[in-house]
N, C-alpha and C positions, 0 to 999 in steps of 0.2 A: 606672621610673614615678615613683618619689619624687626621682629625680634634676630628673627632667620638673617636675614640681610647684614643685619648690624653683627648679628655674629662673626658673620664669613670675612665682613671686611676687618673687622677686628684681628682673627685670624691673621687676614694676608699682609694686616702692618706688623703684627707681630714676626712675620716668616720675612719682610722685610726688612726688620729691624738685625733680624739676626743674620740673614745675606749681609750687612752691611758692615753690624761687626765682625761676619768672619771672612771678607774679601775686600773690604772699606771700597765696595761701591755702591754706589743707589743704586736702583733696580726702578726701572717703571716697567707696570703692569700695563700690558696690552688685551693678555686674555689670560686665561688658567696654564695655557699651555708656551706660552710667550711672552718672555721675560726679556728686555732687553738694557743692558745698563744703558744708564743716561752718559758715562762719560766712556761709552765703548771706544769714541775715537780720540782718547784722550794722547798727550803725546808720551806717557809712559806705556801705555795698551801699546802705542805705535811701537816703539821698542819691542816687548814682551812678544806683539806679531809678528816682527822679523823674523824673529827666532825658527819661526812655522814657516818659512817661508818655502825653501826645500820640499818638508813632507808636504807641505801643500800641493805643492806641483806634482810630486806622486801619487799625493792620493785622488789627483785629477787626473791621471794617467793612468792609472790602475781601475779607474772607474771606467774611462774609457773601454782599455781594451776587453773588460768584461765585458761590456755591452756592443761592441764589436766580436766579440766570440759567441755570444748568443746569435747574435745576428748569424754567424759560420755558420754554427751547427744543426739552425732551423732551415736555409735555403741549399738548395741545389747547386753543385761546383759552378755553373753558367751563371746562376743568378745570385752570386755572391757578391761580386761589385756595384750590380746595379742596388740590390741592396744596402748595402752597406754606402751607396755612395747618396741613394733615399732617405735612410737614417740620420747620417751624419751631411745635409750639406752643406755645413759653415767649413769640413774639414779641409785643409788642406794636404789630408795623404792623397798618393796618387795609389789607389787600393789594386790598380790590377798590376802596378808594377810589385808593391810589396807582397801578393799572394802569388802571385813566380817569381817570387824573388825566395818566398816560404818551401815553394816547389822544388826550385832549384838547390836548396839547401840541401832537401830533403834525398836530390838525387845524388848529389856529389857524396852522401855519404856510402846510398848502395852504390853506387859505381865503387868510386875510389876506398874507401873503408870499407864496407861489409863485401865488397865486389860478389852482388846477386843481380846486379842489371849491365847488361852492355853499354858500354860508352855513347853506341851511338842515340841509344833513349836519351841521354841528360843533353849531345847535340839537339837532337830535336827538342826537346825543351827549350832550348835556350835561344832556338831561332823561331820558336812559334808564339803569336801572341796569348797571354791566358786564356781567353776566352774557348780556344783553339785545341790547348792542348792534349787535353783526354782524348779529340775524336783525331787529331794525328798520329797519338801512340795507337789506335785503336787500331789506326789505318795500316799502319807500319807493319804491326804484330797482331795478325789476326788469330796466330792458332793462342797468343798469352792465357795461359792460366788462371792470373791473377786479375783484378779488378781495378783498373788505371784510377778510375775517380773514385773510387773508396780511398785507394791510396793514396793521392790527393791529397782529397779534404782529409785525411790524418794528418797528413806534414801539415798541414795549413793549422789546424786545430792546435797540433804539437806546438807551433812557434807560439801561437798566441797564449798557450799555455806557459809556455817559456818566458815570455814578454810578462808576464802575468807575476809572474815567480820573482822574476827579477826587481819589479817596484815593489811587491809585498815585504822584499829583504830590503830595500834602500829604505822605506818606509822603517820598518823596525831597524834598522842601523840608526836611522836620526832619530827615532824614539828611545832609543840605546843612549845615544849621544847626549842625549837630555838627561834623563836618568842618572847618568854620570858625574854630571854638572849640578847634582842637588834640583832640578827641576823637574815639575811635575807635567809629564805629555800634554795630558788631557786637560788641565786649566791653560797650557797655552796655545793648544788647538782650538780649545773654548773661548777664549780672548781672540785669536786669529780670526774665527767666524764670524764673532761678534763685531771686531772692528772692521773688516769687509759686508759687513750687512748679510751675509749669510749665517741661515735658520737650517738646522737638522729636524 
């Protein structure tokens, strides 16, 4: 057993020796699975972290809105905000203005573009509060065909998928941007987390 032991540590100075030569930093061992340099917040790492600063912010917002679209597509059009406002309450969105705000996008395009809804649907949108507005169209148009709150939560879904789209590309343009500059993404994401004390 203490043959075992002395193995393994042997081992891990050796896998540290060679961390050291191929990034010249120390490494202290925490556990097998957590490694964190001793000079994470050293004032060159400070540098090399800037650089992440950007995708960082993306890929904090990109996190986000996934898990704000999860939340969409698991609750009920009514109980979207109260969820979403359950889940996230440090946020500072105001979620029932942005989901008729996702509505109203949604309608100004069959109005005005696709022209398959009357005008006066996207009026009434626009003067009834979210929570409201499926059982106003309902009321409005009783013989409608189609399904107000399915269609909905599609626009609602769509934007956040959009939103979604949009940081995955900012996110790869400044991974792009790096790449070009001779630098490598992923050691200075890996430096970025390090020097902020964030573990993957």
């Amino acid at each position: 057993m203490a043959e075992k032991d002395e193995s393994q540590t042997r081992l891990m100075e050796l896998q540290m020796k060679a961390l050291k030569e191929e990034h010249g930093v120390e490494v202290e061992v925490t556990s097998d699975k957590n490694r964190i340099p001793k000079n994470a917040r050293s004032a060159n790492n400070a540098k090399i972290a800037k650089l992440y600063e950007d995708a960082a912010e993306y890929e904090e917002e990109l996190k986000c809105f996934e898990e704000e679209l999860e939340v969409i597509k698991t609750h009920t059009l009514k109980k979207i905000p109260a969820a979403l406002m359950q889940k996230f309450p440090d946020s500072e969105s105001n979620y029932e203005k942005e989901l008729k705000a996702a509505v109203t996008a949604a309608w100004v395009q069959h109005v005005e573009v696709n022209k398959t809804h009357p005008k006066e649907q996207l009026d009434l949108i626009q003067e009834t509060d979210f929570p409201h507005i499926a059982d106003a169209l309902k009321a409005a148009y009783p013989g409608y065909a189609g399904d107000f709150e399915a269609e909905m939560k599609t626009s609602i879904i769509q934007r956040w998928e959009m939103f979604i789209s949009i940081k995955d590309e900012h996110i790869k343009d400044e991974r792009a941007d790096m790449k070009l500059r001779g630098m490598k993404p992923d050691h200075i994401r890996k430096v970025y987390r390090n020097y902020h004390g964030l573990l993957d």
